[in-house]
C-alpha positions as CSV (number, residue, x, y, z in Angstrom):
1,X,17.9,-61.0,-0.3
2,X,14.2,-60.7,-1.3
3,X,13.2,-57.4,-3.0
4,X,10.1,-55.5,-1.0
5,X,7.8,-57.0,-3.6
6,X,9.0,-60.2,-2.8
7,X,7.9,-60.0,1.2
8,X,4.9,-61.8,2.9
9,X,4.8,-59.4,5.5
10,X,3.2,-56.7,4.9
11,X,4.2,-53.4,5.4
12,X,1.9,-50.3,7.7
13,X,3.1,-47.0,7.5
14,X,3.4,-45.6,10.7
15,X,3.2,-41.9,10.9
16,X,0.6,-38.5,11.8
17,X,2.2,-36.3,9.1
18,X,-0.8,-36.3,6.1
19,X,1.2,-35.2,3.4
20,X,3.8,-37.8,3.7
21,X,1.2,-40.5,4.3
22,X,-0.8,-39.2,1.2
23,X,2.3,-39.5,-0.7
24,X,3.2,-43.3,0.9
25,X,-0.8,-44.8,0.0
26,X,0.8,-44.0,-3.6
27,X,2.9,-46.7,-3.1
28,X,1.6,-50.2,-3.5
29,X,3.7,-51.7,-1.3
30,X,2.0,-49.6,1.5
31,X,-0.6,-52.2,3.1
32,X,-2.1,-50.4,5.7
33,X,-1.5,-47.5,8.2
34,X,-1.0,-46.7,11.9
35,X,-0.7,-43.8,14.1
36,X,-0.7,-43.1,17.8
37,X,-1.3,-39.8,20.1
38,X,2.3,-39.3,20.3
39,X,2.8,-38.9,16.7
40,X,0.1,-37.0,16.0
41,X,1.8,-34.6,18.8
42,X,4.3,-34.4,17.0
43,X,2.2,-33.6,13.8
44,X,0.4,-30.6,15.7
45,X,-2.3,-32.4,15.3
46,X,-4.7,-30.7,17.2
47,X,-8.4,-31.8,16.5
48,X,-8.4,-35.5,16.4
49,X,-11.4,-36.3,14.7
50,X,-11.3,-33.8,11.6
51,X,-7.8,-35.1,11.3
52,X,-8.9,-38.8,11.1
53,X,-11.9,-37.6,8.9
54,X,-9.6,-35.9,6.5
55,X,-7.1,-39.3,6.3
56,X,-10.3,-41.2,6.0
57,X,-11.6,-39.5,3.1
58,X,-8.6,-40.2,0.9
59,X,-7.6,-43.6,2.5
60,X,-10.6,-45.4,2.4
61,X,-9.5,-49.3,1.2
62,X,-6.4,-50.2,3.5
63,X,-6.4,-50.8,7.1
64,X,-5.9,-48.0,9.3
65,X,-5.8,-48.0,12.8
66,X,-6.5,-44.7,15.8
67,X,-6.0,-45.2,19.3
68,X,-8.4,-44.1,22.0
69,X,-6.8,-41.7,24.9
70,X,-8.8,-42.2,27.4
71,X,-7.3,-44.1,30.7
72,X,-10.8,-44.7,32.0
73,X,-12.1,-47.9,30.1
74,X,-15.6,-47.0,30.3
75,X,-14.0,-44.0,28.4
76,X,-12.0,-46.0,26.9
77,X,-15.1,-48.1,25.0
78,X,-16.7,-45.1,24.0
79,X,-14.4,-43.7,22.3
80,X,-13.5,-46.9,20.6
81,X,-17.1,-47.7,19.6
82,X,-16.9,-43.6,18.1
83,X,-13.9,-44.4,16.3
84,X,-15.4,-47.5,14.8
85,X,-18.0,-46.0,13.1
86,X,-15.7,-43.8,11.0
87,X,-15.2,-46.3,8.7
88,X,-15.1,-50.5,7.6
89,X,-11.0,-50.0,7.2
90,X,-10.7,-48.3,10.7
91,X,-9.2,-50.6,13.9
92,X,-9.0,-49.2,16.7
93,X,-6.0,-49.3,19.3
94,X,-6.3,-50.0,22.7
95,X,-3.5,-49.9,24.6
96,X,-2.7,-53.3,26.4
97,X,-3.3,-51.3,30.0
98,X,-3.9,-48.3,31.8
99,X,-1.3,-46.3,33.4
100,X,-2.1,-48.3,36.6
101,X,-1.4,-51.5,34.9
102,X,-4.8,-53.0,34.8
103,X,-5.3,-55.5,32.0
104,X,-7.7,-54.2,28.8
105,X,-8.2,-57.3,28.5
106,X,-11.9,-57.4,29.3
107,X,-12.3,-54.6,27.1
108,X,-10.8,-55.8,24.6
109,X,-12.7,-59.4,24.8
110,X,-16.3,-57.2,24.9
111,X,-15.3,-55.2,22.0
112,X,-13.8,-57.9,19.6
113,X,-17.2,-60.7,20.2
114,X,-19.0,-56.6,19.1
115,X,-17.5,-56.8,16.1
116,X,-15.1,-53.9,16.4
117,X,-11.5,-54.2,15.0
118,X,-8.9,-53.7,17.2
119,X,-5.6,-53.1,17.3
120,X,-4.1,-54.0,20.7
121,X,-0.7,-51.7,21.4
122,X,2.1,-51.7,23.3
123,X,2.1,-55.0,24.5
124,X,6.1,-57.0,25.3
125,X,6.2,-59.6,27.2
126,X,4.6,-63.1,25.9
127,X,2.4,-63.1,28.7
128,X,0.3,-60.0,27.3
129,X,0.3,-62.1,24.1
130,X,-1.4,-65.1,25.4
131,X,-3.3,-62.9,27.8
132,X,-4.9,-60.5,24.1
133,X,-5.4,-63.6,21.9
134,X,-7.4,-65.8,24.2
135,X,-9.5,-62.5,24.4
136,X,-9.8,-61.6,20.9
137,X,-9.9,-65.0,19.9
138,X,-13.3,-66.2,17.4
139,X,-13.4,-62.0,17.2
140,X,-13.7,-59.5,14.9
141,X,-10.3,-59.3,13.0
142,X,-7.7,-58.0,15.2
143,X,-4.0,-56.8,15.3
144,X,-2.0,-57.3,18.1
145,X,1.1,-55.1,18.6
146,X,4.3,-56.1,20.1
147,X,7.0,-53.4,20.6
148,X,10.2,-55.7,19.3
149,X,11.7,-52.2,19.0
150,X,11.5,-51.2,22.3
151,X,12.6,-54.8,23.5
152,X,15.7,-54.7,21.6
153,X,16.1,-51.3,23.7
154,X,16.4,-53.5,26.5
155,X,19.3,-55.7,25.8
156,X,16.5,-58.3,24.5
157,X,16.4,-60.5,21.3
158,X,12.8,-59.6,20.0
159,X,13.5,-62.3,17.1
160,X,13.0,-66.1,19.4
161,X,10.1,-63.7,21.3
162,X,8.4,-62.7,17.9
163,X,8.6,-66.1,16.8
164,X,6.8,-67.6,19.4
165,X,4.2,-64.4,19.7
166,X,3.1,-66.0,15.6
167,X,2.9,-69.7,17.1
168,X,0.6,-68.1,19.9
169,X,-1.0,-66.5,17.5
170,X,-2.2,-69.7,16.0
171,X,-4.8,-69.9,18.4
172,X,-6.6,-66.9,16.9
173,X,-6.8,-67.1,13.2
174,X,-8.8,-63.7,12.7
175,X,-5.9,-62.3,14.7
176,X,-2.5,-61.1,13.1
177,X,0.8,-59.9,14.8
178,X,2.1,-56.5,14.0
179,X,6.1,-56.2,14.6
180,X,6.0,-52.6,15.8
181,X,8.1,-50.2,16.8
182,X,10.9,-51.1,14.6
183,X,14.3,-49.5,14.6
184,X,16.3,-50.2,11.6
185,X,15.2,-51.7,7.7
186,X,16.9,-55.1,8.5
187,X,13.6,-55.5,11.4
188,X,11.4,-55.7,8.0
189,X,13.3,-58.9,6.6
190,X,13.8,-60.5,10.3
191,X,9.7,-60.0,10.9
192,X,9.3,-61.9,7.2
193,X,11.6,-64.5,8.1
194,X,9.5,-65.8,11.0
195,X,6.5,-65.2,9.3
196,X,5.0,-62.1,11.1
197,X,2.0,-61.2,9.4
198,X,2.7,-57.1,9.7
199,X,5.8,-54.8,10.0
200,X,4.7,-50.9,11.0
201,X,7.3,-48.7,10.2
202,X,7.9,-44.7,10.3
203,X,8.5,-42.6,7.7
204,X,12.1,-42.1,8.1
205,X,13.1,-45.6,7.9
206,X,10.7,-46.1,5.1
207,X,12.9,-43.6,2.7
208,X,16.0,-46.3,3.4
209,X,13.8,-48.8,1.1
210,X,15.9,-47.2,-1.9
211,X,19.0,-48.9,-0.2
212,X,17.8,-52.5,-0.2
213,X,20.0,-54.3,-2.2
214,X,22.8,-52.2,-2.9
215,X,26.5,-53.3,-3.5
216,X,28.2,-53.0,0.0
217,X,31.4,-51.9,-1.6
218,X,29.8,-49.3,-3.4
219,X,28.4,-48.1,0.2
220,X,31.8,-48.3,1.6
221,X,33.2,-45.8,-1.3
222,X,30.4,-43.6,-0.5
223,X,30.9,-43.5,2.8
224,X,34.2,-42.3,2.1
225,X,33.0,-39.7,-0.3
226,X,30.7,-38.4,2.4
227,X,33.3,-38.2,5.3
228,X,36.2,-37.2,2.8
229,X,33.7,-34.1,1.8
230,X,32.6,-33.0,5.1
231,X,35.9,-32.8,6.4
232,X,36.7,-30.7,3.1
233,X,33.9,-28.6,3.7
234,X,34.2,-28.2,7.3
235,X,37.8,-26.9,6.5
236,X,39.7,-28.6,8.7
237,X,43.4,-28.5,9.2
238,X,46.2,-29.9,10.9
């Protein structure tokens, strides 16, 4: 198994929570960073630019990308133009619709040939794939975001899919496929394997990194350990 140092794809944190994103740029195996509204809800984040502004101010040489809110896309390119101008490392996310399903896609094609950097979320099927490259395509550099997480929440292999989203990809070389949404530290070796460019992955999962590598029997005795404690501390009888 490859050590983290070892991996071509490169790894975004994925997170709202400054402190713990501070204490990730530390690490240089930390590439770049994403968030989302969601996750800056959860943050109690509450003023979205001065946030931004104050991540900006101490990340200010990897990628990071904010995502407009908007579900009006003349909204929608306002904000994104906004968001732009915070900074040269700043892409912004579009999300790959509205909530009445209508494509971004001209959006995203008007704002990419502007030279803004985008980050096109929450796309899943290979259709939305073909649909975002062919519109960021000779672009501005560009992320696109498939949700292989949320796929495998549907009974779906996101590998063979993934696979194919980097051969579509080929079409747009300023253009580079994030794996997101990712559920467990085994996604970040599968996405290297098939040579996806980028792997964003939340805090939590993150701290596992300590684990990569270690003896499975060791794991098993611990294991052990852990359930052999509980019960004893539980005090449980028979």
């Amino acid at each position: 198994m490859k050590s983290v140092d070892q991996l071509s794809v490169k790894i975004f944190a994925d997170g709202a929570d400054l402190p713990g994103m501070l204490a990730l740029y530390r690490q240089p195996y930390i590439k770049g960073f994403t968030t989302n509204p969601t996750l800056m809800r959860k943050a109690g984040i509450a003023d979205y630019r001065g946030f931004a502004r104050e991540v900006l101010g101490a990340v200010a040489d990897r990628p990071i990308s904010f995502e407009v809110f908007s579900d009006e896309f003349g909204e929608m390119e306002r904000q994104a133009r906004e968001i732009a101008s915070w900074g040269e490392n700043v892409y912004v996310k579009i999300p790959v619709t509205n909530t009445r399903g209508e494509s971004a896609g001209p959006l995203v094609r008007r704002l990419s040939h502007d030279g803004v950097k985008l980050n096109v979320t929450a796309l899943l099927p290979l259709e939305q794939v073909r649909e975002i490259v062919d519109c960021v395509a000779g672009g501005a550099p560009a992320c696109i975001s498939v949700f292989a997480g949320r796929m495998a929440d549907t009974g779906v292999d996101p590998v063979p899919v993934m696979a194919e989203a980097v051969r579509v990809l080929g079409a747009a070389p300023n253009a580079e496929l994030i794996w997101a949404s990712p559920r467990e530290l085994l996604n970040i070796f599968q996405a290297d394997a098939i040579g996806c460019h980028i792997i964003t992955v939340t805090h939590d999962i993150l701290k596992k990194l300590s684990l990569v590598g270690r003896d499975l029997h060791d794991y098993s005795l611990d294991t052990v350990k852990m359930f052999h404690t509980d019960a004893a501390q539980a005090g449980f009888t028979l």
